[in-house]
C-alpha positions as CSV (number, residue, x, y, z in Angstrom):
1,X,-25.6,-25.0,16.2
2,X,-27.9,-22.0,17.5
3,X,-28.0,-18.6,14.9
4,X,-25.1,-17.0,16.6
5,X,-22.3,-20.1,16.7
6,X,-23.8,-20.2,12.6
7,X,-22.8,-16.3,12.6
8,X,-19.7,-17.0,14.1
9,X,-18.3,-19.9,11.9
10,X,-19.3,-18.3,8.7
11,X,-17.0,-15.3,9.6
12,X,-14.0,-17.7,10.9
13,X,-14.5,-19.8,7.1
14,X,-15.0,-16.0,5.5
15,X,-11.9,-14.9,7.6
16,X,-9.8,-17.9,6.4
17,X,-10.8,-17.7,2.8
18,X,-9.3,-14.4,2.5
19,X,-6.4,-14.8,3.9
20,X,-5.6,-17.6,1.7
21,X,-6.7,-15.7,-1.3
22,X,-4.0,-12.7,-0.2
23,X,-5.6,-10.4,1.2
24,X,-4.9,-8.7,5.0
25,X,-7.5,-8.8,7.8
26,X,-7.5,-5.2,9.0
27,X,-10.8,-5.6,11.2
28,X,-13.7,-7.9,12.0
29,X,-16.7,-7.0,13.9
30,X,-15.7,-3.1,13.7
31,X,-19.0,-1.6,15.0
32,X,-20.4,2.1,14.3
33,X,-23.6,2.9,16.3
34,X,-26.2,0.2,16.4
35,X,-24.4,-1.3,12.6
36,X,-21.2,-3.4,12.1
37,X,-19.2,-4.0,9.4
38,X,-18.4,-7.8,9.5
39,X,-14.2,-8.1,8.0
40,X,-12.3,-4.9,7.1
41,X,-9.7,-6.1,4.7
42,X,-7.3,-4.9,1.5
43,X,-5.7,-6.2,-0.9
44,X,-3.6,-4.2,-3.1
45,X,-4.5,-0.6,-3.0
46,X,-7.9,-1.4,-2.3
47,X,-9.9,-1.5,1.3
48,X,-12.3,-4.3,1.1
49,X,-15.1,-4.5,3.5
50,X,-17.2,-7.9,3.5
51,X,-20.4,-8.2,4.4
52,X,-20.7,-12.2,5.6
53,X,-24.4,-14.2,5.3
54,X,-24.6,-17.5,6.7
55,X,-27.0,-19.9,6.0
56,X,-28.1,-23.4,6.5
57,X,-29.7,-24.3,3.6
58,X,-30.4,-22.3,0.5
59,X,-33.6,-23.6,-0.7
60,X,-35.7,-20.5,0.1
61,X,-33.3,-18.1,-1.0
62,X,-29.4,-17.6,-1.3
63,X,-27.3,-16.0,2.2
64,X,-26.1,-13.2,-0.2
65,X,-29.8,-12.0,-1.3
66,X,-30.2,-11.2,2.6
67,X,-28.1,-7.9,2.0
68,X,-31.1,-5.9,1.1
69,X,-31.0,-2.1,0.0
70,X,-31.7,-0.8,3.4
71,X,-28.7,-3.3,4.9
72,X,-26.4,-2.0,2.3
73,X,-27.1,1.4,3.6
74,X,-26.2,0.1,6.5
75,X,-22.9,-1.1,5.6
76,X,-21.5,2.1,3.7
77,X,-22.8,4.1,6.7
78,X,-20.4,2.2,8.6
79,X,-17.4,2.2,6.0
80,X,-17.9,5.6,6.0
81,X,-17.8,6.2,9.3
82,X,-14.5,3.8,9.7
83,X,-12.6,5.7,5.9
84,X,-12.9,9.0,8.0
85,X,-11.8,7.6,11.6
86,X,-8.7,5.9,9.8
87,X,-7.8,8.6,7.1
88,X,-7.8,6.2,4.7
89,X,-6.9,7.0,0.8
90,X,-7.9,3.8,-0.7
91,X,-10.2,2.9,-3.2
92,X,-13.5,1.1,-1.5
93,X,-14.8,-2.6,-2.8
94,X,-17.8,-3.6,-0.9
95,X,-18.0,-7.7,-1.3
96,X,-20.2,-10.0,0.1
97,X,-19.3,-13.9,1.3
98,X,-22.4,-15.8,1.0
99,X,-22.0,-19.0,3.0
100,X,-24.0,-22.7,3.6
101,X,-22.8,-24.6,5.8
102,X,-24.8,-27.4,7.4
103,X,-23.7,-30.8,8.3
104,X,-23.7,-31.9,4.5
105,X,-20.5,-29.3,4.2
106,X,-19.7,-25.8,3.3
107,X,-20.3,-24.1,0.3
108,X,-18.6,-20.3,-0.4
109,X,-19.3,-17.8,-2.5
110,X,-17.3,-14.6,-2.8
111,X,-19.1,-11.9,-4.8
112,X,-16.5,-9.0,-5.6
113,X,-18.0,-5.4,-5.8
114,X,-21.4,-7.0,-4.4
115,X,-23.4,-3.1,-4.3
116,X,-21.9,0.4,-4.9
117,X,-22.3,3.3,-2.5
């Protein structure tokens, strides 16, 4: 499995664990400029947005410690951008799935209010 088919199944498992957790997919892949926001989501009276790091191992470092300061910028850039195209009123969560999947399994993490804006 190349980087991008990785990408691609860690959003599908990020995608799925939502869902079944309650919460409703408004978005994936939403793009703003040259930065995307990975799933758009809410639950209750809050939007999510979730940031999704796939990995195949974690022996270096964890997916989730990829989403560095300057990507987090990148991220609420983005949410903002997509709050003020949507008029949304919502409270803002900004999550992070952190993901390793290889061909020993899958193992998921969801980190709730990951980084503040």
């Amino acid at each position: 499995m190349n980087h991008i088919e990785l990408g691609n199944k860690g959003e599908e498992y990020a995608v799925n664990h939502l869902i079944n957790k309650g919460y409703t997919i408004l978005d994936t892949n939403y793009r703003f400029k040259y930065s995307e926001i990975d799933v758009v989501c809410e639950k209750g009276n809050e939007l999510v947005i979730v940031e999704v790091k796939t990995r195949k191992t974690a022996t270096i470092a964890e997916p989730y410690q990829a989403v560095t300061f300057a990507k987090q910028r990148q991220i609420i850039k983005v949410t903002n951008h997509y709050v003020i195209k949507n008029r949304i009123h919502k409270e803002v969560r900004l999550d992070v799935i952190s993901i390793v999947l290889n061909r020993f399994g899958m193992r998921l993490e969801h980190i709730e209010n990951a980084f503040q804006p």
